[in-house]
BATOR-611104 format. One record per residue (C-alpha): residue number from 1; x, y, z. Coordinates in nm, 4 decimals, padded with zeros to 6 digits, always signed. Layout:
ATOM  nr        x        y        z
ATOM NUM        X        Y        Z
...
***
This chain:
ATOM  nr        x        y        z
ATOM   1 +10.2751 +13.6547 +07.6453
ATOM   2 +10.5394 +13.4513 +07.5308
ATOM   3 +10.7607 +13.2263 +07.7168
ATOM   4 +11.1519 +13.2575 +07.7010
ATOM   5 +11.1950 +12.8810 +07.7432
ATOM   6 +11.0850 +12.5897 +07.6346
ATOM   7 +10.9263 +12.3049 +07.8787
ATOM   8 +11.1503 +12.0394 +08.0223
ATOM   9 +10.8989 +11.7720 +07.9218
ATOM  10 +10.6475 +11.8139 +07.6646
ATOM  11 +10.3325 +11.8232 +07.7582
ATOM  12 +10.1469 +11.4734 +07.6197
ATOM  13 +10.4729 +11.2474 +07.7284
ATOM  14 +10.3404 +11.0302 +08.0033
ATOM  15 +09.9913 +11.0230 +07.8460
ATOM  16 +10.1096 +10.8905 +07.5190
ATOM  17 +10.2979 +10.6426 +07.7187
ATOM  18 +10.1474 +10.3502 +07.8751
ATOM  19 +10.2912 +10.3235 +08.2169
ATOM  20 +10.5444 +10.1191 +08.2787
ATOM  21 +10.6457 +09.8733 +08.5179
ATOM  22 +11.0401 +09.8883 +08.6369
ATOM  23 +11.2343 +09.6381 +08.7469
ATOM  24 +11.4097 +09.6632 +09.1194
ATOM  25 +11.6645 +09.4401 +09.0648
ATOM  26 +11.5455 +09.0762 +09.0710
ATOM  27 +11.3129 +09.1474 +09.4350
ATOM  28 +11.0607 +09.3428 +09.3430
ATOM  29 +10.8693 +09.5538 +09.0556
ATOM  30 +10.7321 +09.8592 +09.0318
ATOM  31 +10.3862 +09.8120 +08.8961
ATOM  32 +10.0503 +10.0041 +08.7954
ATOM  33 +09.7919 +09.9780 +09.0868
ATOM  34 +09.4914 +09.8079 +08.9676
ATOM  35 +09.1490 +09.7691 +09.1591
ATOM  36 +09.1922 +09.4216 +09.3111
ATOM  37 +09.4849 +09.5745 +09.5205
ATOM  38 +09.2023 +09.7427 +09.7390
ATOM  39 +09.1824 +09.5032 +10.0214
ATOM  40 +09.5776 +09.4943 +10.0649
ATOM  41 +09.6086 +09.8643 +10.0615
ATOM  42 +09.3139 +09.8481 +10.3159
ATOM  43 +09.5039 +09.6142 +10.5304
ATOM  44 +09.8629 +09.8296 +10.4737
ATOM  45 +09.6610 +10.1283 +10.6204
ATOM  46 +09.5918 +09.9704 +10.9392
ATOM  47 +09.9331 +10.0013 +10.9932
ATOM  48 +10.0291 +10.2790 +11.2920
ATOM  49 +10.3201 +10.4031 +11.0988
ATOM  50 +10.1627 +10.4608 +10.7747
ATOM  51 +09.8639 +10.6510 +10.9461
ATOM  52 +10.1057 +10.8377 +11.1095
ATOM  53 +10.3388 +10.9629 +10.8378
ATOM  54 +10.0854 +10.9513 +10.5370
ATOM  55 +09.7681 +11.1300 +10.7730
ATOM  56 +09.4994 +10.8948 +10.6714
ATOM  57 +09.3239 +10.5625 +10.6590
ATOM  58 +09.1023 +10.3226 +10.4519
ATOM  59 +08.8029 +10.2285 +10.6482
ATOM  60 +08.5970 +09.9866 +10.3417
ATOM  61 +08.7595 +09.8615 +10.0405
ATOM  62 +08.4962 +10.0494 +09.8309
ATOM  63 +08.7285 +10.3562 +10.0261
ATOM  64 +09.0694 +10.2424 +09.8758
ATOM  65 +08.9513 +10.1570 +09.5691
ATOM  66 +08.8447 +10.5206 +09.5251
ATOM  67 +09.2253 +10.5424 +09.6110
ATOM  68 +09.3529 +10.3417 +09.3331
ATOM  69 +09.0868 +10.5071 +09.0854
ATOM  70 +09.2217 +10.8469 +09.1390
ATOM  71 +09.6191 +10.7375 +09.1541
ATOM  72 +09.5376 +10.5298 +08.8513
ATOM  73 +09.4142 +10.8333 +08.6827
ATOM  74 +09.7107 +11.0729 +08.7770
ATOM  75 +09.9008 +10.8971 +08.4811
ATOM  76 +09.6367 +10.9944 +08.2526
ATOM  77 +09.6266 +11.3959 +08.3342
ATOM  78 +10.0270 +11.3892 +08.4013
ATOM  79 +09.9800 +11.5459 +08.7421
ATOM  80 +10.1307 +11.1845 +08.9563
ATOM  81 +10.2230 +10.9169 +08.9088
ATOM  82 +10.1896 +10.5821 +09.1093
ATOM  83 +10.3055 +10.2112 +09.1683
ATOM  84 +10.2970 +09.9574 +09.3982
ATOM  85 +10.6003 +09.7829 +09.4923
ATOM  86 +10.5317 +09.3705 +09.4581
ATOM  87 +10.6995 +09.0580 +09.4494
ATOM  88 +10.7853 +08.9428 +09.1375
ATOM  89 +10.6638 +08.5768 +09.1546
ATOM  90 +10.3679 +08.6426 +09.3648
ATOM  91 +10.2504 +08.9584 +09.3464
ATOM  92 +10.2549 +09.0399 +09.7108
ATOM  93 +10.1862 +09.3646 +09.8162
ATOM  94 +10.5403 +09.5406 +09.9274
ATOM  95 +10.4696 +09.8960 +09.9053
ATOM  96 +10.3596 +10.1970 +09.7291
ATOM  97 +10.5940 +10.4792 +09.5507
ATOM  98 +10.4438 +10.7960 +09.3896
ATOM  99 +10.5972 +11.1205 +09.1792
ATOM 100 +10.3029 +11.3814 +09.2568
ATOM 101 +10.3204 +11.7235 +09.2123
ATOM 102 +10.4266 +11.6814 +08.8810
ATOM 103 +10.5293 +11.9949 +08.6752
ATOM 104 +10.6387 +11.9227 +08.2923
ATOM 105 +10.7430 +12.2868 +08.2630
ATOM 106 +11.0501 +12.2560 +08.5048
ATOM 107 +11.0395 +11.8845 +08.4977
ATOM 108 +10.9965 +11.8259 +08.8755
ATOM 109 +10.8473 +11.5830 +09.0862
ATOM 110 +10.8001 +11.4848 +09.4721
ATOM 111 +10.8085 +11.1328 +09.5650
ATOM 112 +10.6437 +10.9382 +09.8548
ATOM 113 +10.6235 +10.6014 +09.9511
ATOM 114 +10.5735 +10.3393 +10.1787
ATOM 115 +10.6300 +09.9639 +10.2752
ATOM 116 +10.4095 +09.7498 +10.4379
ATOM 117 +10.5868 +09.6212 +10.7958
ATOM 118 +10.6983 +09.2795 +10.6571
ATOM 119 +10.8220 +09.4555 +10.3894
ATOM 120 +11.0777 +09.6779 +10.5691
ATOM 121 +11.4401 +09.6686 +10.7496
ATOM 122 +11.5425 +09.4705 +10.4017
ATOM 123 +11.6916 +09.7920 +10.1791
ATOM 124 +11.3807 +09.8036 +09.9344
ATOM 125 +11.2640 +10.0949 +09.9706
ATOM 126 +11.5495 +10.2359 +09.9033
ATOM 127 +11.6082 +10.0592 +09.6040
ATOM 128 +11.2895 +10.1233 +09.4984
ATOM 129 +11.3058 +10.5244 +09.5298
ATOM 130 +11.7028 +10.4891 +09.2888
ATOM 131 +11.5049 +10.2459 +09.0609
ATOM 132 +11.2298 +10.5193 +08.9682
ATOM 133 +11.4573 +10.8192 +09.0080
ATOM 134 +11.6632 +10.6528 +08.7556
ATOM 135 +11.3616 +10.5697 +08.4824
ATOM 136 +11.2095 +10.9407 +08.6067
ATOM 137 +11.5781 +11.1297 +08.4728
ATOM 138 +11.6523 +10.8496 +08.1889
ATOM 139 +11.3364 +10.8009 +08.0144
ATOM 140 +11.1460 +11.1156 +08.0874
ATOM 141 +11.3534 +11.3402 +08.1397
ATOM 142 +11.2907 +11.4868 +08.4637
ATOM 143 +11.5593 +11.7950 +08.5762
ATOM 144 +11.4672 +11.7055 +08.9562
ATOM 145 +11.3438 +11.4934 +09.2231
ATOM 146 +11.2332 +11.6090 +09.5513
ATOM 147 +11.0959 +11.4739 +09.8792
ATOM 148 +11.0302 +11.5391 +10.2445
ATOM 149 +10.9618 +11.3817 +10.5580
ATOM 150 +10.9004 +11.4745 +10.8958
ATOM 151 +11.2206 +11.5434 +11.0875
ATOM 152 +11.0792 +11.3491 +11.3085
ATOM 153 +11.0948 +11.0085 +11.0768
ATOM 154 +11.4460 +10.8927 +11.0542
ATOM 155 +11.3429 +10.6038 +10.8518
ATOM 156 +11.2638 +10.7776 +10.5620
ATOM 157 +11.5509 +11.0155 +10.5936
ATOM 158 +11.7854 +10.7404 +10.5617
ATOM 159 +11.6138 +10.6143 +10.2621
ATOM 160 +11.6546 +10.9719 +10.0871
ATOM 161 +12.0118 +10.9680 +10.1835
ATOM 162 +12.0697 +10.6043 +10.0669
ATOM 163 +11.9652 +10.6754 +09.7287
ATOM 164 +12.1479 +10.9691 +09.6258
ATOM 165 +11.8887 +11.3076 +09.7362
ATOM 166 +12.1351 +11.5948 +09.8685
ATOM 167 +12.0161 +11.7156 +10.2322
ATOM 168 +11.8860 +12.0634 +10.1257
ATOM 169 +11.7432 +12.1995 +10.4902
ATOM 170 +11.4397 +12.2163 +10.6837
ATOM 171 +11.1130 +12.3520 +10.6025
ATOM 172 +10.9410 +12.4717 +10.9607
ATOM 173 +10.6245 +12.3934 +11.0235
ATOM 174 +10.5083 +12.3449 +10.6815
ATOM 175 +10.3185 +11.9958 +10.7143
ATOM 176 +10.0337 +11.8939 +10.9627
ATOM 177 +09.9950 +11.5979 +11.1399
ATOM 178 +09.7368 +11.4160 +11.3645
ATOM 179 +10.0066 +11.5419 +11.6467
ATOM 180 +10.0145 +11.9278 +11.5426
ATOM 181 +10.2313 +12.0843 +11.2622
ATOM 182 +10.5930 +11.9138 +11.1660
ATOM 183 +10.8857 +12.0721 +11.0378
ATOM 184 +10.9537 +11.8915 +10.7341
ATOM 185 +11.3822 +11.7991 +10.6356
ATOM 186 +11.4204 +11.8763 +10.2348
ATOM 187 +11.6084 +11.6395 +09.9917
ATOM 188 +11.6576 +11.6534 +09.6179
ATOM 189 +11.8469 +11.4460 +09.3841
ATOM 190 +11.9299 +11.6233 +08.9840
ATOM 191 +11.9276 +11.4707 +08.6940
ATOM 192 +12.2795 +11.5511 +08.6603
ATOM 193 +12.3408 +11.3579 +08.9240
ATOM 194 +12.2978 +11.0221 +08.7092
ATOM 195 +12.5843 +10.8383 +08.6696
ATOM 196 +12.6944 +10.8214 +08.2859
ATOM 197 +12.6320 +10.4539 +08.2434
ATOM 198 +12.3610 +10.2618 +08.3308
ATOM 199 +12.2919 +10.0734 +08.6336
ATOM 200 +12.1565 +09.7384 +08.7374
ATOM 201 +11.9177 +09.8943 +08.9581
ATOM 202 +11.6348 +09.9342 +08.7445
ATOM 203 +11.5139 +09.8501 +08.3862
ATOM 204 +11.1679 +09.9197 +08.2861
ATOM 205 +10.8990 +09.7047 +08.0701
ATOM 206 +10.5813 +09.8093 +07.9281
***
């Protein structure tokens, strides 16, 4: 049966691309995770907070490099796509930032992320989420952007607010943590809502 529209991204996109790595500002890049991050994402799960909000842990390095294998090969079958956030000059494990869910038909995403506890309180994550929202609309051509956190996590809702996702409502009880079920608050950011120039915020090598 035919379709009456025609997909938002064409299938084939990302995987003729190689992934890129964006620029967040002059602090920090978004990279592609490779296997000798496996002991620092190792060490950023033994973190309370990101057991708590991301439901899991790395207990061996041969565990988290399983990880990486798997978010490394999300680019490949265009269903998510992953980075870690680093310092430019020494490669310092920041954080991670993800678009999963991804459908090319609609052109739609979900991001997550995290930062590692020396990494936070200093506006990065937020400037990390604009930076790939920005290449996600510009060079892809994603329609929309969407993610969710436990209304129970004001951290991450003030990142979402920061950089630019419209507070859309509450989903009840639709995600379960260690605790019991959450209800989950709902943002979204459009690719109409880019600004019509480019920003500083995020440029993107290959």
């Amino acid at each position: 049966m035919p379709k009456l529209t025609t997909p938002a991204i064409a299938t084939g996109c990302l995987e003729g691309m190689d992934q890129p790595s964006i620029h967040v500002g002059t602090s920090a890049i978004l990279r592609p995770w490779t296997h000798d991050d496996a002991p620092a994402v190792m060490e950023a799960f033994r973190d309370p907070s990101i057991q708590r909000w991301h439901i899991r842990r790395a207990d061996s390095i041969d565990e988290a490099r399983g990880w990486l294998t798997q978010w490394r090969d999300g680019w490949a079958s265009e269903s998510e796509c992953h980075w870690a956030i680093t310092t430019p000059e020494t490669n310092e494990l920041l954080g991670r930032i993800a678009a999963k869910g991804v459908n090319l038909w609609d052109g739609t995403a979900e991001l997550a992320y995290w930062m590692t506890p020396a990494a936070r309180g200093r506006g990065l994550c937020t400037q990390a989420v604009t930076a790939l929202s920005e290449w996600a609309f510009r060079e892809v051509g994603f329609h929309r952007l969407e993610l969710e956190h436990s209304i129970h996590n004001p951290r991450s809702c003030r990142v979402a607010t920061k950089a630019g996702f419209s507070e859309e409502g509450v989903r009840r009880g639709s995600a379960r943590h260690a605790d019991g079920w959450h209800d989950m608050h709902v943002h979204a950011r459009l690719r109409s809502d880019q600004p019509s120039a480019p920003t500083r915020a995020a440029s993107a090598s290959v």
